[in-house]
C-alpha positions, 0 to 999 in steps of 0.5 A, spaced: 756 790 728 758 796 724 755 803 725 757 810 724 759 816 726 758 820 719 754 826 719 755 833 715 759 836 710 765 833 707 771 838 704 776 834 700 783 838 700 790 836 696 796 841 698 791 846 703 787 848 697 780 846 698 777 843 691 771 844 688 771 838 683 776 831 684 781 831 679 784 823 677 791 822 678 796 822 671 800 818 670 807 818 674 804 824 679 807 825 685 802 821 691 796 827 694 793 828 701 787 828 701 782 831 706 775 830 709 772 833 714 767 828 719 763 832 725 760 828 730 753 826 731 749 819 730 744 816 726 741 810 727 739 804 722 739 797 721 744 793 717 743 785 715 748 782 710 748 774 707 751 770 703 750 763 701 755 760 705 751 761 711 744 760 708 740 754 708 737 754 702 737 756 695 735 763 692 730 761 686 728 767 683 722 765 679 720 768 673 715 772 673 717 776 678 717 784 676 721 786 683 723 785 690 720 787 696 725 787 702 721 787 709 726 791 715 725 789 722 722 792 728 718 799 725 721 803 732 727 804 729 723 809 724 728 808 718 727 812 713 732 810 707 735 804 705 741 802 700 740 794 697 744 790 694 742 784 691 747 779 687 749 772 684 755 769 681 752 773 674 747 779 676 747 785 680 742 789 683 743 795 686 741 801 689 737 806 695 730 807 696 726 811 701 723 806 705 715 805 707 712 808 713 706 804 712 710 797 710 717 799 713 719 795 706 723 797 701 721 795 693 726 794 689 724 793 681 728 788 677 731 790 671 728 789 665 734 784 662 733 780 668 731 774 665 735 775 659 740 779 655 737 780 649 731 779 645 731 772 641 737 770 646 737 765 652 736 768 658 742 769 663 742 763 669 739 763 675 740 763 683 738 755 682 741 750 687 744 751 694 752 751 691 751 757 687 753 764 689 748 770 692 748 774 697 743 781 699 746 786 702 741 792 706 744 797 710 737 803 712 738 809 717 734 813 720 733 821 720 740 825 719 739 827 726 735 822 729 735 821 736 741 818 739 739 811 740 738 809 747 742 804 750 737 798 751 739 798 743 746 794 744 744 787 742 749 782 744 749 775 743 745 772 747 741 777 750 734 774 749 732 780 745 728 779 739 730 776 732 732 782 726 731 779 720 729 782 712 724 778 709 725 778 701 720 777 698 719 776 690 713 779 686 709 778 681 708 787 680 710 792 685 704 791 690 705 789 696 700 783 694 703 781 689 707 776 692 710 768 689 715 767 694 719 768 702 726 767 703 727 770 711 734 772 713 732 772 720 737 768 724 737 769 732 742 774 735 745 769 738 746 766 732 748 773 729 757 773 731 758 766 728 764 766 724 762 768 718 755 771 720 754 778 718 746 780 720 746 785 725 743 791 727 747 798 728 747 805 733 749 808 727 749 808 721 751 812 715 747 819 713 751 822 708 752 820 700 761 818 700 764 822 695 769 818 690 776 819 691 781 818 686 787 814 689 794 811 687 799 808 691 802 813 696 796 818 696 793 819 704 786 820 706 785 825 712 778 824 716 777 830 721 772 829 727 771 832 734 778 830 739 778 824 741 773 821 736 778 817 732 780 814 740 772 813 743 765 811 741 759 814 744 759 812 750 768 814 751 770 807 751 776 806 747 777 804 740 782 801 735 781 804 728 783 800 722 781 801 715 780 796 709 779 797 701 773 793 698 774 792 690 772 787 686 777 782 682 776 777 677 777 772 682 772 772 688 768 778 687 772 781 692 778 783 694 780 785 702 786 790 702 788 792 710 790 800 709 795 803 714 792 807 720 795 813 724 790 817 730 792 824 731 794 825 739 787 828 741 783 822 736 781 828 732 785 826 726 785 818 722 790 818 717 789 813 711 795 810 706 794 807 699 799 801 699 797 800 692 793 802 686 786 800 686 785 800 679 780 795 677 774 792 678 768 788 675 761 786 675 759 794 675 761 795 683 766 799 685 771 799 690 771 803 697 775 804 704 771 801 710 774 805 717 772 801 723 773 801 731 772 795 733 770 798 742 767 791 744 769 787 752 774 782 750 774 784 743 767 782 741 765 785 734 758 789 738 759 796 735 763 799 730 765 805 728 763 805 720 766 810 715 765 808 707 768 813 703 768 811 695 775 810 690 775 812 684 777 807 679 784 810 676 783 812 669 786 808 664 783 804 658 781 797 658 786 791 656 785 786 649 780 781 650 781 774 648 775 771 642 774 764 645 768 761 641 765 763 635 759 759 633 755 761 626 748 759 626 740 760 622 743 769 621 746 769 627 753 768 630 754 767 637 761 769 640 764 768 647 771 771 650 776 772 656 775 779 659 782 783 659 787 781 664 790 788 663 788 795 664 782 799 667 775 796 668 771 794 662 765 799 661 762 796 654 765 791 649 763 793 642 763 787 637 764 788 630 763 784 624 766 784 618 765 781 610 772 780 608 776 786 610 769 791 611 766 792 618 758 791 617 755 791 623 757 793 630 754 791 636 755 794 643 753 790 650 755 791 657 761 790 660 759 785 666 758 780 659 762 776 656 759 773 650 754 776 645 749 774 639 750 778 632 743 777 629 741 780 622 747 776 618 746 773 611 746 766 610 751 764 605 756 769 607 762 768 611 764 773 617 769 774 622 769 778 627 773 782 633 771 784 640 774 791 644 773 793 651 773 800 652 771 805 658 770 812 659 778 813 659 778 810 652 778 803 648 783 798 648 787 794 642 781 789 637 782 782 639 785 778 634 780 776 629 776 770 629 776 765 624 772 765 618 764 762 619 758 762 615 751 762 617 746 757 614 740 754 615 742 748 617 748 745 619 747 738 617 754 737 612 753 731 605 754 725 605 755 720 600 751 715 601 752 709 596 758 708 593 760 704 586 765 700 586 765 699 594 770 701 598 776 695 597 772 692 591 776 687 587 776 684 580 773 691 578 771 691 570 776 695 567 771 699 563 767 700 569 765 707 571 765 710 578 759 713 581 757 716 588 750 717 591 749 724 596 744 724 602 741 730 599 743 735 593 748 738 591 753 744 587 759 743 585 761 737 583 766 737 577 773 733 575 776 738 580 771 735 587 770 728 584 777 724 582 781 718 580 788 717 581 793 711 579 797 711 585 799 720 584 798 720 577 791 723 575 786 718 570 783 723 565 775 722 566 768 725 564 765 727 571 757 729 570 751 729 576 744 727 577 740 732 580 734 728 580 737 721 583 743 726 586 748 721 583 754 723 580 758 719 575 766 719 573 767 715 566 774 715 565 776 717 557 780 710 557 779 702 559 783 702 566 789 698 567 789 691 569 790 689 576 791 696 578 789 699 585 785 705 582 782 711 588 776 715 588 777 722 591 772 727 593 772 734 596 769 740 596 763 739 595 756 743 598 750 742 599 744 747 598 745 751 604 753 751 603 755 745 608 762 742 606 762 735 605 768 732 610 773 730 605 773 723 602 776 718 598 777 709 597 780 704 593 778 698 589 782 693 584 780 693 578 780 685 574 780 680 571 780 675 575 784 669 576 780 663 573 781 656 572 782 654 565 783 647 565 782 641 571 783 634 571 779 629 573 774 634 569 768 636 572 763 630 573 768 625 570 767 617 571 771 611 572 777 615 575 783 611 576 783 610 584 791 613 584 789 619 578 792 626 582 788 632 581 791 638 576 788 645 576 791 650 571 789 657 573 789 663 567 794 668 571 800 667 576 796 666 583 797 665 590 795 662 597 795 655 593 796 652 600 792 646 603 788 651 605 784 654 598 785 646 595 782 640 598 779 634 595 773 630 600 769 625 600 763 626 603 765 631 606 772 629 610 778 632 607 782 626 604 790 627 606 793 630 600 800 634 598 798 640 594 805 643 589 804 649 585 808 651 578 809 658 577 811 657 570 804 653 567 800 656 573 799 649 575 797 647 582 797 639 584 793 635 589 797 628 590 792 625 595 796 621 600 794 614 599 789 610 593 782 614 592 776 609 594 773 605 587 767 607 586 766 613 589 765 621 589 770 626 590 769 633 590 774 638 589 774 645 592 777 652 591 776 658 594 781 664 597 786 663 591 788 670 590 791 673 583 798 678 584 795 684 586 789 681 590 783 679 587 780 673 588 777 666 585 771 665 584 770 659 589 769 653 585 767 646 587 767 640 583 766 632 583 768 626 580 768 619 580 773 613 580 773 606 578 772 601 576 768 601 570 763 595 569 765 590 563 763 585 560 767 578 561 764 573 557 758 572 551 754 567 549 753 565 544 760 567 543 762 572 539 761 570 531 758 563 533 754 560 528 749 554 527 746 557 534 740 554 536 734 559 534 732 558 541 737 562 544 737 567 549 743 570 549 747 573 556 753 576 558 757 576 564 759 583 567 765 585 572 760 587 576 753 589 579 750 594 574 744 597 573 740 602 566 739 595 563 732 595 559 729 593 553 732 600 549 739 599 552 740 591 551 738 589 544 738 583 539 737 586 531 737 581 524 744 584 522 742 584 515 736 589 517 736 592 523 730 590 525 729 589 532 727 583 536 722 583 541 725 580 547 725 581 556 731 584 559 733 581 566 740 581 570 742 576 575 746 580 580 749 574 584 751 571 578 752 578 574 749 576 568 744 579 563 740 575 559 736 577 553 731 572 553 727 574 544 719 572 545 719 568 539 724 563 536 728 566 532 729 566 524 733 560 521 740 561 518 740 567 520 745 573 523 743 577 529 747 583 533 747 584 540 748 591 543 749 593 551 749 600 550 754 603 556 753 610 560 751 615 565 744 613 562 745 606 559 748 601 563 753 603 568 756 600 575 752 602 581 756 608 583 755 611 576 761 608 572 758 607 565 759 600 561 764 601 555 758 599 550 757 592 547 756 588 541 757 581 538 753 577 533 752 570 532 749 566 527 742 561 527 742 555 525 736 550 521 735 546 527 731 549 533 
């Protein structure tokens, strides 16, 4: 518990003499004294502090709250002034009011850029979850020379006495009605002293607004009181004085220093030394020295003697902040940065934007910040920016300058969306152009932004763009090399809000490719002999002739086969490992041949035929019989079972005339002989042709091998 002796005049003297003003240290002075004059009566009051460390819940500030209404315990203590302070991980309310005879309430208006830093701009984060950082400080006293609290107001723990507690209450407006939530801080006393607990009531408290008091290292703060008031509390129990400095840090918010004390003989005097220079702080909170007497039994914290006295920060200048993000968007810039690790406390940053090398706008935002949204920026145009800190001692040196950004309207870079040839395409025609399609429309596309290159060397080329279907096309001046790899390049191209399209290039082959000139047996070829190889003749020297691009099948099972190829005819050979079946189809397949530099036949496939062709073996009539009976059905003997034998394919003709013979067609297939059986008797002493047309479409074997056409004549005779 803290309470305090502090009441009436306070003189401050540096070498005996008595100052009107506080004057800073320079730099390198020699250390002071500094004195300051503390009678001896007492106030009363209430302190009750917590942080978020000890509370259950979280503090949700809701937002439409307009102010806080601080609800202070027990009205019989007749508090008339209050200071608060009310704070998170990222904002700070501070200050004093009177407190109401009525409500024995405080109402503490929240600042109009509570919930958001500037207009347009998100707001600042709130105290929204149990593991984020808050705390609400109250200390209220009564009347400067209120009566002395009478001894029934030392609370101990667990004494039974009734809970102290500050109610915060959030609200809509300043009237006390206006209420949207409660967060108590009441906890039972014997609950008040647990490690780290900090609510607690005082017989004292502070009647007296501290002066700074402008320190550096070796300096000495003198507080003269009545004797023995720096070696006995009020009611002559003995005390043991120390003294603390509270400032602020980067790190923890605060900082606790212990400062060295020294207690005159008669306990009028307290001497403080300053180990150190106290020369920074943040978040708009101001360091300050705590003397405490800790009088208690057995050491118990239950009252202290309580003496603030204000520090001065030291007068220098901020250090050099660091830019850590610069972002540009729809007019606007968003900048971030580390406050300086150097120098005195920031008081504001002022952030200036530049055009090239001229300063178009300054913008200044608070000290407590660390980030800042530059409005009013033209689109299109390219800033960049530096931020410096400065206080009421000056400003320290510009950040580096940011890299360069260009606010827009949108975000979205080009892109191309098709593209022709395709990337890693082959076989490319030697005159083909090379065109490129954009996801959206775009500016400068020229000869510079869109390439062509043969390995390092620049294809010379007409480069043009259409805006309607937003194609460009580069048209090379001459016909592209054979077998080359050619590459598209392209680059520094925008769309109409100025988004860079990300660099881009592929490559193609260009043809011709390879083909097959010639093959052996030809495509649908018949009557192959049965140990014939397969012969394939490429157009251009090829690779990848291996069993696995060649193979010759029957009814789809690969036939065992030697595969060769000869560079020099550009020959390949497929020598099956043993006789083909007669008769039958094969069927001969390429795929994966590639040419020099990779561009790939076109897969072909093709079939054939082997033998034996059906064959007439005998005739009769023999051929050129004469005196044949006009009776006579003429027939032939074939090799095999055939088939396509009609009356167009198999005649019998007056050779002298050509006139054809009506006459049926039959075929025997056990016997294998065709008969040609006339409808009427043939003419006498007359000479007659016999034809058997052979082919794919006349007369043939069963597996398509056509019969070698046929003719012989015979001669009739008088007699039937």
């Amino acid at each position: 518990m803290r309470g305090s002796l502090v009441r009436g005049t306070i003189a401050v003297t540096i070498g005996g003499l008595l100052l009107a003003g506080l004057t800073p240290h320079a730099q390198g002075a020699a250390a002071a004294s500094k004195t300051i004059d503390v009678p001896d009566p007492y106030s009363h009051g209430l302190r009750v502090s917590a942080d978020s460390r000890y509370l259950p819940d979280p503090m949700v500030v809701p937002r439409s709250a307009r102010s806080i209404r601080l609800d202070l315990a027990d009205p019989t203590l007749l508090l008339d002034t209050a200071s608060y302070r009310i704070y998170g991980d990222n904002f700070e309310v501070r200050g004093t009011a009177t407190v109401g005879t009525a409500s024995h309430s405080i109402v503490v208006p929240l600042p109009t850029d509570f919930f958001q830093v500037s207009a347009g701009h998100s707001p600042i984060r709130l105290i929204d979850s149990a593991k984020d950082f808050y705390g609400i400080e109250v200390e209220a006293s009564g009347a400067a020379n209120g009566p002395t609290p009478p001894s029934e107001y030392e609370l101990r723990p667990g004494d039974g006495r009734s809970h102290l507690s500050v109610s915060v209450v959030f609200q809509a407006g300043t009237a006390t009605s206006d209420t949207l939530g409660v967060l108590d801080l009441t906890l039972p006393l014997s609950e008040a002293w647990a490690p780290g607990g900090d609510r607690t009531y005082s017989h004292s408290e502070v009647t007296w607004t501290p002066q700074k008091q402008v320190v550096a290292a070796g300096d000495t703060i003198t507080l003269v009181g009545a004797p023995g008031q720096w070696k006995t509390n009020f009611r002559g129990e003995s005390v043991n004085p120390y003294a603390i400095v509270w400032y602020a840090n980067e790190i923890d918010n605060y900082n606790q220093l212990d400062l060295p004390t020294a207690t005159s003989l008669d306990g009028s005097r307290l001497t403080i030394t300053i180990p150190e220079t106290i020369d920074r702080y943040i978040y708009n909170a101001p360091p300050r020295i705590e003397i405490y007497t800790n009088t208690g039994p057995e050491g118990e914290n239950t009252v202290e003697t309580f003496v603030p006295i204000a520090i001065s920060y030291r007068s220098i200048a901020p250090g050099v902040p660091v830019v850590d993000s610069v972002r540009a968007g729809n007019g606007f810039v968003d900048l971030s940065w580390g406050a300086p690790t150097t120098g005195g406390r920031v008081e504001t940053y002022r952030v200036r934007s530049f055009s090239g090398a001229t300063v178009v706008k300054t913008q200044v935002v608070a000290g407590r910040l660390d980030f800042a949204t530059v409005v009013g920026l033209t689109n299109g145009r390219p800033y960049s920016f530096d931020v410096t800190a400065t206080n009421a001692s000056g400003s320290g040196a510009p950040s580096a300058r940011t890299a360069i950004v260009t606010p827009r309207t949108e975000f979205v870079p080009p892109t191309v969306i098709n593209k022709n040839p395709a990337s890693d395409a082959r076989s490319i025609s030697q005159t083909a152009n090379v065109t490129a399609v954009f996801s959206e429309a775009v500016t400068n596309v020229n000869a510079t932004s869109v390439s062509l290159r043969y390995g390092t060397t620049l294809i010379p080329a007409a480069v043009t763009y259409d805006s309607a279907t937003r194609t460009t096309t580069l048209n090379p001046t001459s016909t592209l090399g054979p077998d080359r790899l050619y590459s598209a390049f392209i680059s520094g191209i925008r769309d109409l809000a100025g988004n860079l399209i990300s660099p881009m290039t592929w490559s193609f082959k260009t043809g011709p490719a390879p083909t097959i000139v010639s093959k052996t047996p030809t495509s649908g070829a018949n009557s192959v002999a049965q140990t014939s190889n397969v012969s394939i003749v490429f157009s251009e020297p090829v690779t990848k002739v291996s069993g696995a691009s060649i193979s010759l099948r029957r009814a789809g099972a690969v036939i065992p086969a030697t595969i060769t190829y000869n560079s020099v005819t550009r020959t390949a050979l497929l020598n099956p490992s043993s006789t083909l079946s007669a008769d039958v189809v094969y069927t001969v397949d390429v795929t994966g041949v590639l040419d020099a530099v990779g561009n790939p036949l076109v897969a072909t496939t093709w079939s054939f035929t082997t033998g034996p062709a059906p064959s007439v073996l005998k005739t009769a009539p023999a051929s050129g019989a004469t005196t044949v009976q006009r009776t006579v059905s003429p027939t032939a003997t074939l090799s095999e079972t055939i088939t396509g034998y009609t009356s167009a394919t198999v005649r019998v003709t007056q050779a002298a005339t050509g006139a054809a013979i009506a006459a049926s067609v039959s075929f025997n297939s056990t016997s294998k002989i065709l008969t040609v059986n006339p409808s009427s008797i043939l003419a006498a002493n007359t000479k007659y042709l016999v034809t058997i047309t052979g082919g794919t479409g006349a007369v043939r074997d069963l597996a398509g091998n056509p019969l070698a056409t046929k003719t012989w004549t015979f001669t009739t005779g008088s007699s039937l």
